[in-house]
N, C-alpha and C positions, 0 to 999 in steps of 0.2 A: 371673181370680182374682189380688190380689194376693198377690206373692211373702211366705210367710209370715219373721218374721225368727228368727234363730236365737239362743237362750238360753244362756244358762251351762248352767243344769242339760238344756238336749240334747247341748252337747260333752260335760260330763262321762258322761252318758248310752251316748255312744259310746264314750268312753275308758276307761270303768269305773273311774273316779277320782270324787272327791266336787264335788259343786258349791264347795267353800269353796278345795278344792286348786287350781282352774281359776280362780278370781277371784283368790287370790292371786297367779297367773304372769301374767296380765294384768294386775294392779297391778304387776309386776316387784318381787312379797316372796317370790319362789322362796327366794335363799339366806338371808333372816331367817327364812323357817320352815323351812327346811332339807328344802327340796324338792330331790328329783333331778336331775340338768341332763337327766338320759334324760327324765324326765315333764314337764320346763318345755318339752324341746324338742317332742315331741308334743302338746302342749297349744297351744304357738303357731304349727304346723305346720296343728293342725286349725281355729284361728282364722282364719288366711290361708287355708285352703283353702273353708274356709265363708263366706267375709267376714263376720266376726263383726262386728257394730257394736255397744259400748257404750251401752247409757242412761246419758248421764252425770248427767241430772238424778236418775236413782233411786239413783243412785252417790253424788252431793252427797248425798242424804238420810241415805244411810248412813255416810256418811263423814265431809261438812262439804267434801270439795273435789271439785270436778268438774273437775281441770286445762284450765281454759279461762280465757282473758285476755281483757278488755274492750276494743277499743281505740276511742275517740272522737275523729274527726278534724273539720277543718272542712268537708273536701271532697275527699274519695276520689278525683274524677274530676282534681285539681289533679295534675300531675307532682309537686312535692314531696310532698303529701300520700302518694301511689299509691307512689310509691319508699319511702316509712317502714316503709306499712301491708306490702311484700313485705320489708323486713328483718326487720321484726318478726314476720312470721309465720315467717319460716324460724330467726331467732332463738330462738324461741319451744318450736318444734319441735326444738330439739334440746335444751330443757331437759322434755323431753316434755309442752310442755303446745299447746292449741290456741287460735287468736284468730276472735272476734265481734270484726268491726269495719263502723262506720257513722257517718255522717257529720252533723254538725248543720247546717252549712249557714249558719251564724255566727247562728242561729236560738234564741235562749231556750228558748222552750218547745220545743221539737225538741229541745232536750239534755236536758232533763228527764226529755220522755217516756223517751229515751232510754237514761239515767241508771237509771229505773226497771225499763225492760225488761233491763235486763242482770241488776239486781242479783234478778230473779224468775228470770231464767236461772241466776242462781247461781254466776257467775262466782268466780274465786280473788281477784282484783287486777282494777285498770281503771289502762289508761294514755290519758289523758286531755290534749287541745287542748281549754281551757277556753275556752267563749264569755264574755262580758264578765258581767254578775251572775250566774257560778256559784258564788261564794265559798260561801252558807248550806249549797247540795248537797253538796259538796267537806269543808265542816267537817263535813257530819253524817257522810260515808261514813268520818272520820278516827275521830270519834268513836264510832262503830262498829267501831272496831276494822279497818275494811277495808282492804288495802294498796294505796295510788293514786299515782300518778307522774305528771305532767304533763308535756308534751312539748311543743314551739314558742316558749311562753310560760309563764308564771308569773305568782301572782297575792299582789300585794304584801301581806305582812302574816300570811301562812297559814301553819303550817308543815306544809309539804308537800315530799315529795321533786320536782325536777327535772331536764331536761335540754332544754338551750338553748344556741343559737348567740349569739354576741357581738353585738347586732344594731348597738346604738349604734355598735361601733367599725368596722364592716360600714358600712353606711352613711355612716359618717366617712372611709372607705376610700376609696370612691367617689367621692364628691363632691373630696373632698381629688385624687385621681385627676383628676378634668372642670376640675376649676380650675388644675393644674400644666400641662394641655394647652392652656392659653390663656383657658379660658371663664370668664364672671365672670356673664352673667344667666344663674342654672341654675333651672328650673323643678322643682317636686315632686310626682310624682301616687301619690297613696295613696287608702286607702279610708276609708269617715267613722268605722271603728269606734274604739274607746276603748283595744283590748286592748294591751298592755302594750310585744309588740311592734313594733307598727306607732305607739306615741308612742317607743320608742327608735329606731327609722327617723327618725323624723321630727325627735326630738331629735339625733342625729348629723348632719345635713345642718344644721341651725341651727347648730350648735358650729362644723362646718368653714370654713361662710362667714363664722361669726365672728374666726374665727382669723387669717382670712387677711385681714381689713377689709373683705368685701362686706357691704353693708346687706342686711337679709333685708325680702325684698318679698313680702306676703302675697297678692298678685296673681297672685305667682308660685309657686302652692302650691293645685291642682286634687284635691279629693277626693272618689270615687267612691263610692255607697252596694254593699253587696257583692251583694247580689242584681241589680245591672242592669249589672255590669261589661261583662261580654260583649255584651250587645245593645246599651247606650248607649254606653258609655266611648268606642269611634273616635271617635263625630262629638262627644262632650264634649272629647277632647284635641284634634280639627280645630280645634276654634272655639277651644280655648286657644291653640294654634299661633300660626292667623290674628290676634288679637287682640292678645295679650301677643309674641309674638315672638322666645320665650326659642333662646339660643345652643344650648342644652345642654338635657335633660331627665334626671330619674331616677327611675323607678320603684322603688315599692315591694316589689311584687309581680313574681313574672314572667307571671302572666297578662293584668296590665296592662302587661306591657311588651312583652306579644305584640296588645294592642289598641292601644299606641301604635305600632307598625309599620306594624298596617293604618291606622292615620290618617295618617300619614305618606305612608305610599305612596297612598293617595288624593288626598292636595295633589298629589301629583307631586314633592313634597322629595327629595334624598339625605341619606343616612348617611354619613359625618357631615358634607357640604359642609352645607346648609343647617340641618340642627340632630345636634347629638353625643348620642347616648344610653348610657345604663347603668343596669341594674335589678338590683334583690335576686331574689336564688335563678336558679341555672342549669337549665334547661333544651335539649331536644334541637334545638329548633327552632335558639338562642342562637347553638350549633356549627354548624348549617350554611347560616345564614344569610349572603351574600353583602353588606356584609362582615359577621364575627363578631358577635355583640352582647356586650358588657363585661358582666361581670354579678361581683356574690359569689355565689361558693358558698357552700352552708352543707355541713359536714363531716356529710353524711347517715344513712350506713351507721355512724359512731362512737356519734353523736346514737341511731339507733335501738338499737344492740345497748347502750351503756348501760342506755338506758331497760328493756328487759327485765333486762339483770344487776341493775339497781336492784329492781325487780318482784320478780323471782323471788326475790332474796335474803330482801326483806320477806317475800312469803307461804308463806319454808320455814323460815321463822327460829323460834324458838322462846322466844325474848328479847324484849324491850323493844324495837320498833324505830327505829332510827335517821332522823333528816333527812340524806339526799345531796340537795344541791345543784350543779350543774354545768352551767357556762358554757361553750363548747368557740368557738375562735376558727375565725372565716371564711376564705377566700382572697379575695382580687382578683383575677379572671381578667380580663387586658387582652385588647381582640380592637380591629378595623379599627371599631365604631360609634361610637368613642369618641376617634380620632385625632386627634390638634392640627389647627389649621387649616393651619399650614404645611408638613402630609405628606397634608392630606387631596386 
């Protein structure tokens, strides 16, 4: 037999209080209807001791909010993505609300679907890693009044709130970084998508070699489709390796810059005598990799706990809400993959 679940109106039942007294202390409006703190605390004594769970969906009917947040990423299982989605839940949780999060997979209609499923769950707000044509979905949930943040990227022309890393001057960081340590053919390996940014990646590595008078050699510029990174990308950056012969490489990603190790170490090359690397976004692997791999970080934990302050402000606000936009600056963390040639 399954475990029957327990109702408002059975705490109150047992408490010999009204069912509306017992939903108000669990909405936490004890002291707006000037409830007892003797009967708030029995009331949440007997919910923990029952495990009471919430309907939030019947809760949303009755109210309009079910304190649950959206969150849409590209890939849950990415280190970057996975460290967001755990700030933002603990973020989250202590503005008392709870997060749905799921991933598209850089996948259209997968965000879609997506899109849809939350908003029939009834979500308060969605914070959203927009895949590349979500602009129409995104203007309709505005226009509906719904409060939506964007997170990683941004989508030119929308007014949508954001929070995003510096990526151009990231990128610019780096590269600028691999050319003061000697290297001048630096290769670029990104993915084939459109989104906003991974063309400011890719526009910062063009700027730098400009600045400095390297000619940008399109040769030298490998892009990966996002669904075959992991099973292709090694033997695609082998054969770039072998072929073009680049001094230096820079990822975009760090999961591509965890597939250009294994290709790497497949030729039999070292880090950095035979080729110098450095990638966007830091990872755990990056720090204990023999030597370090150079990487930007993206300021993580700031990036997420905005993007909730941003959220919750919107969907407690009571006013006209506002567009926050926000850019937050990278580090360059130097490590040994990225060493001049004359310390390597």
């Amino acid at each position: 037999m399954p475990e029957q679940k327990i109702s408002i109106r059975d705490m109150a039942d047992r408490l010999g209080v009204s069912p509306t007294t017992v939903s108000f202390v669990l909405n936490g409006k004890q002291k707006e209807k000037r409830i007892s703190e003797k009967v708030a605390k029995r009331i949440i004594a007997m919910a923990k001791k029952l495990k009471y769970e919430p309907n939030h969906m019947a809760r949303g009917l009755r109210t309009g909010k079910t304190k649950t947040i959206g969150l849409i990423v590209e890939d849950i299982s990415n280190h970057f993505f996975a460290h967001i989605a755990k700030v933002v839940e603990h973020r989250a949780l202590l503005h008392g609300y709870r997060v749905l999060y799921c991933s598209t997979e850089d996948n259209i209609k997968k965000a879609r679907e997506l899109l849809q499923m939350l908003k029939y769950r009834q979500v308060d707000g969605f914070i959203i890693t927009p895949t590349a044509s979500l602009e129409n979905e995104i203007s309709m949930l505005l226009e509906e009044k719904r409060p939506v943040v964007l997170i990683d990227r941004y989508l030119p022309g929308l007014p949508v709130s954001y929070v995003i890393a510096d990526n151009f001057t990231g990128s610019y960081q780096a590269v600028t970084h691999l050319i003061k340590q000697g290297y001048r053919k630096i290769g670029f390996i990104t993915t084939t998508s459109g989104q906003m940014q991974m063309k400011s990646r890719f526009d910062g590595y063009q700027q730098s070699l400009h600045d400095r008078g390297i000619p940008y050699n399109e040769d030298l510029v490998l892009r990966i489709p996002f669904g075959g990174a992991r099973s292709n990308a090694p033997r695609t950056i082998m054969e770039m390796l072998e072929k073009q012969a680049p001094e230096a490489l820079f990822f975009a990603t760090n999961y591509l810059g965890i597939c250009g190790i294994e290709g790497i170490k497949k030729l039999g090359m070292r880090m950095p005598g035979n080729v110098a690397i450095a990638s966007f976004d830091e990872h755990d692997l990056f720090r204990l990799h023999d030597p370090g791999i150079t990487c930007i970080a993206q300021p993580i934990e700031r990036i997420a706990r905005k993007v909730v302050d941003i959220l919750v402000s919107e969907m407690e606000s009571e006013s006209d809400r506002t567009t926050t936009q926000i850019m937050l600056p990278p580090k360059l963390v130097i490590r040994g993959s990225s060493a001049g040639r004359n310390n390597s």
